[in-house]
N, C-alpha and C positions, 0 to 999 in steps of 0.2 A: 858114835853114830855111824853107820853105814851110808855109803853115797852110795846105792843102788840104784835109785831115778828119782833122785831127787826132788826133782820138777815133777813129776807125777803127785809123790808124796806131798809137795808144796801145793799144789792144784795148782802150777804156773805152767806156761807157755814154754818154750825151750829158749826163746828169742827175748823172753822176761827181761829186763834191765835189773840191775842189781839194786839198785831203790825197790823193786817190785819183790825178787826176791828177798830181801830183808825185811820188807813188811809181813810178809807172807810167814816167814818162817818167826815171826816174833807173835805173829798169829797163834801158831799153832803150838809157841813152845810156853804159852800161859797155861 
């Protein structure tokens, strides 16, 4: 997978907490 803007792709914040992004991307990776 590419880290291109991650957080775009994620619909998060840049400032996200890692809790935040892990939820997020387990969102989208169902």
């Amino acid at each position: 997978m590419e880290f291109k803007d991650y957080y775009k792709i994620l619909g998060v914040e840049r400032n996200a907490t890692a809790a935040e992004l892990k939820r997020a991307y387990r969102k989208l990776a169902r």
